[in-house]
N, C-alpha and C positions, 0 to 999 in steps of 0.2 A: 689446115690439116684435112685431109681428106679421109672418108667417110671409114668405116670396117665393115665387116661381114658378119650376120649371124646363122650360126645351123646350129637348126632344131631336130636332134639325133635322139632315137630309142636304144638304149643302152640294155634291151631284153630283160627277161623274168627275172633273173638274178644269179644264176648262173656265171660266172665272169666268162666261160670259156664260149658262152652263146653270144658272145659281140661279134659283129660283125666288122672283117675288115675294114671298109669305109669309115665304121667309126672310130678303131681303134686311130685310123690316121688322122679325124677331126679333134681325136684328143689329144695326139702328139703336135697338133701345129695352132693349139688353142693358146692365148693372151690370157684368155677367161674363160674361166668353168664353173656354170650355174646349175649346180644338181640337187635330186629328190632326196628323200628322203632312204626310197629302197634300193639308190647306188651303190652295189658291194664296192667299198674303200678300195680293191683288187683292181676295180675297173681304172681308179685315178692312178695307178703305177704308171700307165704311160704317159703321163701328162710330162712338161718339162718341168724343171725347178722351179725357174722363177714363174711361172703359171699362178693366176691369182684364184684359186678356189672361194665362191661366194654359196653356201647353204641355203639353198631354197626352205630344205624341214617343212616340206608338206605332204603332211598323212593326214588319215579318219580322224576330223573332229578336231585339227592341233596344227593350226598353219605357223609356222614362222613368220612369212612372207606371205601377202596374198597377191594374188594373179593379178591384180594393179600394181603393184611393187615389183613383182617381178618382170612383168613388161618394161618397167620402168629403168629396170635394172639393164635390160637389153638391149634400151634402146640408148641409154647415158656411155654406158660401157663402147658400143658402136662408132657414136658419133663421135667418142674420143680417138678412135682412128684404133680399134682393138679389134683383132680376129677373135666372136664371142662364138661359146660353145653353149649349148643347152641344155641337156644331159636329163632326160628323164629315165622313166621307167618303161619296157615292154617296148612299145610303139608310139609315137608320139600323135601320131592322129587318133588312135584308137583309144576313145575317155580319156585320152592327156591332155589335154587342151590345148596340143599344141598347135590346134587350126586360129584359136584365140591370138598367142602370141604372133603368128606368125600376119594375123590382121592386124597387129597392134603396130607391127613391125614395115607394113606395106602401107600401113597411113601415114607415116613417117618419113617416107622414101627412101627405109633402108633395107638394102643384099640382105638377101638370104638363102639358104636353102635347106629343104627336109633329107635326112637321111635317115631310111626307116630301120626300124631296130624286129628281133625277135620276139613275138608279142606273148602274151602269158595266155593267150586264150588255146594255142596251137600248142605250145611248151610245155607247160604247165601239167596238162592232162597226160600230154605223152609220158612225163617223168613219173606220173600216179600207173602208167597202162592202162590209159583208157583211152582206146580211137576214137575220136568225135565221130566217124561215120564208121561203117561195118557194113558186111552184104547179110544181109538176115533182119539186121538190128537197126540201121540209123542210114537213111539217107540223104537228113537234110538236118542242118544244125542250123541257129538262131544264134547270137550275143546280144546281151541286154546288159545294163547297169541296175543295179537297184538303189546307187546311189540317189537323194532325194534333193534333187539340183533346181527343181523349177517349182512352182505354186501348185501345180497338179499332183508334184509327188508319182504315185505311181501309177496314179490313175491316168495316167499321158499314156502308158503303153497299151499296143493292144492288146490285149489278153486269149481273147477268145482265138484269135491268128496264132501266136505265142504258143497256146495249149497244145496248139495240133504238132507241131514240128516236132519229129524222132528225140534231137539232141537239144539242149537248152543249157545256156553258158549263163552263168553270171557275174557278172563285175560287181566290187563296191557290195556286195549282197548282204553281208553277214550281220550288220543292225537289222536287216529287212525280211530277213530270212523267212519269218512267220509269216509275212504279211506275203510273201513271193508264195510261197505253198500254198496258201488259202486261196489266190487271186485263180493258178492254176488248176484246183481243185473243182472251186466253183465254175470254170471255162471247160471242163470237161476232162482234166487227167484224172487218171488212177489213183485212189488213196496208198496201192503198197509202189507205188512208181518207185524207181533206186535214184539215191540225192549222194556224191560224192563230194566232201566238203575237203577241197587241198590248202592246206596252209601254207605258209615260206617254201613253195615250190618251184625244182629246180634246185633249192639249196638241200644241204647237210642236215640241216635241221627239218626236211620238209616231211607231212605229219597227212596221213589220210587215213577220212572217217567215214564209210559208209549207210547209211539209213537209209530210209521212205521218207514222203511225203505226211506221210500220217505220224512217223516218230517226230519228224519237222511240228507239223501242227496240235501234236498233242504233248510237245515242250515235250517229249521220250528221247531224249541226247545230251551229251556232253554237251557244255558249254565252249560256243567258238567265238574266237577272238582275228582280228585282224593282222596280217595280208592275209586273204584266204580266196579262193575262186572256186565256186559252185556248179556243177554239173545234174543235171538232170537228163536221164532217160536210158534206155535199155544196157545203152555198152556202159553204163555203169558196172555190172555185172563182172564187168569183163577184166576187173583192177585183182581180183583175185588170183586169178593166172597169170596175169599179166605185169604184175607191177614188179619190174626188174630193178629200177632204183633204190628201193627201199630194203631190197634182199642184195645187197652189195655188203661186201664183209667187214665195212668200217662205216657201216652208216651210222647216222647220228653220234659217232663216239668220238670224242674231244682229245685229239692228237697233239702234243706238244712236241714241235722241233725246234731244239735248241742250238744247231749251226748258223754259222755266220750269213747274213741278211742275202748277200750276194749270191753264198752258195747255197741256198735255200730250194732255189727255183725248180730242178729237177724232183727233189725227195717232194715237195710240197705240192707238185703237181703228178705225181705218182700213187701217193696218199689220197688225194682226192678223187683219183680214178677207183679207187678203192670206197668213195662216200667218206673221206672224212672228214670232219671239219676241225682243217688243222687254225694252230693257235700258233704263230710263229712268235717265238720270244727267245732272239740270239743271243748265245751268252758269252760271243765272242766276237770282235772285229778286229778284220785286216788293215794294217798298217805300214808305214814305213818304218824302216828300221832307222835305231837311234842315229847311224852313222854310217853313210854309203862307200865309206873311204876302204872297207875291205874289198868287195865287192867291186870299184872302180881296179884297186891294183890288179885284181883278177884278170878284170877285162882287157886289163892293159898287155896283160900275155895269156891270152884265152889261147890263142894256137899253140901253145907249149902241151897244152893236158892231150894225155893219151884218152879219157875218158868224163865225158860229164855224167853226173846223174842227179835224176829231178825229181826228187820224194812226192810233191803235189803240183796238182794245175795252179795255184796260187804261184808257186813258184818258178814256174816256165811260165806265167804274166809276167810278172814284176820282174827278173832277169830280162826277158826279151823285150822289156818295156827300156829297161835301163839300157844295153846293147844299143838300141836304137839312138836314145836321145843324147848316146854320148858319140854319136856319128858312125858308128858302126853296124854293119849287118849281119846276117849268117856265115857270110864269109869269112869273119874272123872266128870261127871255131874251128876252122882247116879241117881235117882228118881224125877229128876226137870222136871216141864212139858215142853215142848217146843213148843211156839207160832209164826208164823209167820204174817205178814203182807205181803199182798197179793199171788201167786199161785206161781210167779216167785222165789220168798223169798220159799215159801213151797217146791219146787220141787230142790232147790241147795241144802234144808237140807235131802231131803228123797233122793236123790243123794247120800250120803252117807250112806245111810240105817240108818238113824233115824227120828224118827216116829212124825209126827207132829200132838198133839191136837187137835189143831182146827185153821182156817184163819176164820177171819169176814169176813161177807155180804160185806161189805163196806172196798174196800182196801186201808184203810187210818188208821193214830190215832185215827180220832173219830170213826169210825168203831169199834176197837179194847175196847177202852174205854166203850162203850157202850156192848159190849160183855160180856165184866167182872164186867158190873157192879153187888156188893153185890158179888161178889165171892172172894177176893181177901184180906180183912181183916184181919191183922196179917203175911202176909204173907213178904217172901225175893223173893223179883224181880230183875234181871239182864237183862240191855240192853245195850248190845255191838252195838255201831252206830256209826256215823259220828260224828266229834269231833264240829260239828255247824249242830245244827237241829231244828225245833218247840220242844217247852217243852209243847204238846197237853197232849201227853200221859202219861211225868212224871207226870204231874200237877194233870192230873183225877188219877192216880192211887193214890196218897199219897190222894187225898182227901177220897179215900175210903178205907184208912187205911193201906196199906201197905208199906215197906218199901222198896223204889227204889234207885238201884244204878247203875247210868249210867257212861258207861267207853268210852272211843275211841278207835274205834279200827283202824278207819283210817279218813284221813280228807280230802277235795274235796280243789284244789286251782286251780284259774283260769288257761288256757291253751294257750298255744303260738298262735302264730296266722299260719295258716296252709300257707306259701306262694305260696307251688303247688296249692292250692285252689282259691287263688287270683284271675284269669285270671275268671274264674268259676263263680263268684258271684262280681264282679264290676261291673256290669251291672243291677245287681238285679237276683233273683231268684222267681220262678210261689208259688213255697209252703216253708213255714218254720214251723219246726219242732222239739217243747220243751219239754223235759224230766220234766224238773225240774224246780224250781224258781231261781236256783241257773242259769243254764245255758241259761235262759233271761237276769239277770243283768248282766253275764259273756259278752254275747253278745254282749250288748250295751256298757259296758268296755273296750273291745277288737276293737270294732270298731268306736267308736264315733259317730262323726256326720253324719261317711258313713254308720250308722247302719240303721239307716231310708230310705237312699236311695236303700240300696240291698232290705230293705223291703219293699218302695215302691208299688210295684204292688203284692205282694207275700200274697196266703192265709197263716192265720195263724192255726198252729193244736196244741193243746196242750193235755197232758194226763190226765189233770184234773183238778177240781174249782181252786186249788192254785197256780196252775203255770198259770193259765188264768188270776185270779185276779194279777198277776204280771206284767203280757203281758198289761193290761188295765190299768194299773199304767203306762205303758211308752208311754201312747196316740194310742193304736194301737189295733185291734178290731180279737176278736178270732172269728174263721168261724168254725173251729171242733175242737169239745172237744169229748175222750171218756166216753162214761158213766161210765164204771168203767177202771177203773186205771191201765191198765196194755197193754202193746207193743201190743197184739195181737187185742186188741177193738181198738185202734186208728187204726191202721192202716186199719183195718175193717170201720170205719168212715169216714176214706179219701178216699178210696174203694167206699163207697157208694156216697160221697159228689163228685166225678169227673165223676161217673159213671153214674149220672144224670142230668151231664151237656149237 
């Protein structure tokens, strides 16, 4: 069997959206994935299925695995003939040890290669608004560890060189904190010098505290806890004015979106441009319908219908999915016009280059209805949809003369309960977040009597009159609704409704 590969990749500060190309493609073509501790779970989405994820669990003070074991791990995994992934934190040269592994790995005579990540010494501070360097203020910045790795302890670094430099970084600092001020003090800085202490930075949650050196050494501060990365010197100053992350109108607040896992991706990544830390817990999944056999007769005379129309993107997949794998293409719709209900619906069918009529003013059934009214008489209508929906649209349509046949092409069933999420929303959550009617009643299903309690103190957002009027059926009061009906107005609504708090 011939040998594998390992790369040892910095998977940056924690941010998921600071990966770097290169790596996202080392995780999509990994066998094995060996990660830290501070890997946002977000990063492992691109992994493949069968992909074997192995927990490193190495933070301050609390190894899973130690750095013998884990070599161990890289080099077993390798010579079984596996493409291994590495997966730390930040950068992996920079206090990762990844120059360790990667000698553990060249004694061995196995491939590798580094591919460097986003480091938290550069990120970090940016996401607080502090520029390590400034024209007035800093022109030379220093990183240091004050983790205590050797016999010296801290007496290894130079101090007196350390004191003089503008900017001072520190890693690993925050057990040492006292002892890093006092070293500096005594080397000739400032007692009211400015000390910015960033905790989980880059994320939602991330938390900054400014002081002195003399609040540092005279124990005058809050108590800090680890991740956290330490700043010293002038453009400390400068996180006042500057710190643009932490004035974003959903930061720190704990967002529950409750649509299906698939179609998550846009609202949850919209939200977070917003600072939030969303909590995805679907309360619905996509499926196949009981019985493709309506559905197939359709297909068997698609070019008969004067008119398709396609209520969701869900539903132009799964028809065009079926089309296909029963030997047919676009060409068997001939001349039928094609209607969509709302832009998102519009923009999965012209994704395929086909050309959509017309969308209503109004992105609902009654929109739609109203559209066609008097135009439709005599006509063969097709609507491939969820196998449980309002009969708005059949209803208006047959009263204005046409003949409607509605198929399944996939059906929506409640969703497990996410238990990674659990820890996340026991508490309660600031905002929740309804697609649909279906995934209100899923909600309060799934959770019972603790559905009230997470909702408790939590705004409500919904994306429009129906799922609101559903949300008001279970005693609970909507705060943003979007005017019209689609991912991008709400979240625009919750935008303005926090950002005028």
């Amino acid at each position: 069997m011939s040998r594998g590969k390992v790369y040892i990749a910095g998977a940056g500060p924690g941010d998921p959206e600071l990966l770097t190309l290169k790596v996202i493609n080392r995780i999509k073509a990994a066998d094995v994935i060996v990660y830290d501790h501070l890997i946002d779970r977000d990063v492992l989405r691109y992994a493949r299925q069968s992909v074997e994820l192995i927990y490193a669990g190495k933070m301050a003070g609390e190894h899973l695995k130690s750095q013998d074991e884990i070599n161990g791990i890289l080099i077993e995994k390798a010579l079984a003939g596996h493409t291994v992934l590495r997966l730390k934190g930040g950068d992996p040269f920079l206090f990762g040890r990844g120059g360790e592994e990667a000698l553990a790995l060249a004694e061995e005579g196995i491939d590798f290669e580094i591919v460097s990540g986003v480091s938290s010494i550069n990120a970090v501070p940016l996401y607080a608004g502090i520029p390590l360097t400034h024209r007035g203020l800093s022109s030379s910045v220093v990183v240091i560890t004050g983790h205590r790795h050797t016999e010296g302890g801290m007496d290894e670094h130079n101090w007196d060189a350390i004191a003089k430099i503008d900017t001072i970084v520190v890693l690993m600092g925050v057990a040492q904190i006292k002892q890093i001020a006092l070293k500096l003090v005594d080397n000739g800085r400032e007692m009211n010098d400015t000390v910015g202490v960033i905790r989980w930075g880059t994320t939602p949650v991330q938390s900054s505290y400014v002081c002195t050196l003399k609040d540092i050494i005279e124990e005058n501060h809050r108590p800090f806890a680890t991740p956290a990365l330490i700043i010293i010197g002038r453009v400390v100053g400068l996180h006042k004015k500057l710190n643009w992350f932490e004035r974003l109108p959903l930061f720190g607040r704990r967002v529950l979106v409750t649509r299906a896992e698939k179609d998550s991706g846009p609202l949850k990544q919209s939200l977070e441009m917003l600072g939030a830390f969303v909590i995805e817990q679907p309360t619905i999944e996509i499926v196949a319908p009981d019985d493709y056999a309506p559905l197939d007769a359709a297909l068997d005379e698609l070019g008969s219908y004067d008119t398709i129309i396609f209520t969701s993107a869900n539903a132009v997949k799964r028809f065009m999915d079926r089309l296909w794998s029963s030997g047919r293409d676009i060409r068997s719709m001939g001349t039928a016009r094609i209607l969509a209900i709302g832009p998102r619906t519009a923009k999965s069918i012209e994704d395929l280059k086909i050309r959509v009529s017309q969308v209503p003013e109004e992105f609902r059934a009654e929109g739609l209805v109203d559209m066609l009214e008097g135009r439709v008489q005599g006509e063969r209508i097709l609507i491939p949809r969820a196998a449980e929906a309002r009969t708005v649209l059949i209803d208006g349509l047959r009263k204005m003369g046409a003949e409607v046949n509605v198929v399944p092409v996939y059906k929506t069933i409640r969703a497990e309960v996410n238990q990674d999420m659990l820890p996340y929303i026991k508490d309660g959550v600031d905002l929740a977040v309804f697609t649909s009617s279906s995934t209100v009643k899923n909600f309060f299903e799934m959770f019972g009597g603790n559905a009230f309690k997470i909702l408790e103190r939590a705004d409500i957002a919904c994306i429009g009159p129906i799922t609101a009027k559903t949300v008001g059926e279970m005693g609970l009061e909507v705060s943003i609704q979007a005017p019209s009906y689609t991912v991008e107005s709400l979240v625009r609504e919750i935008g303005l409704f926090y950002g005028n708090k």
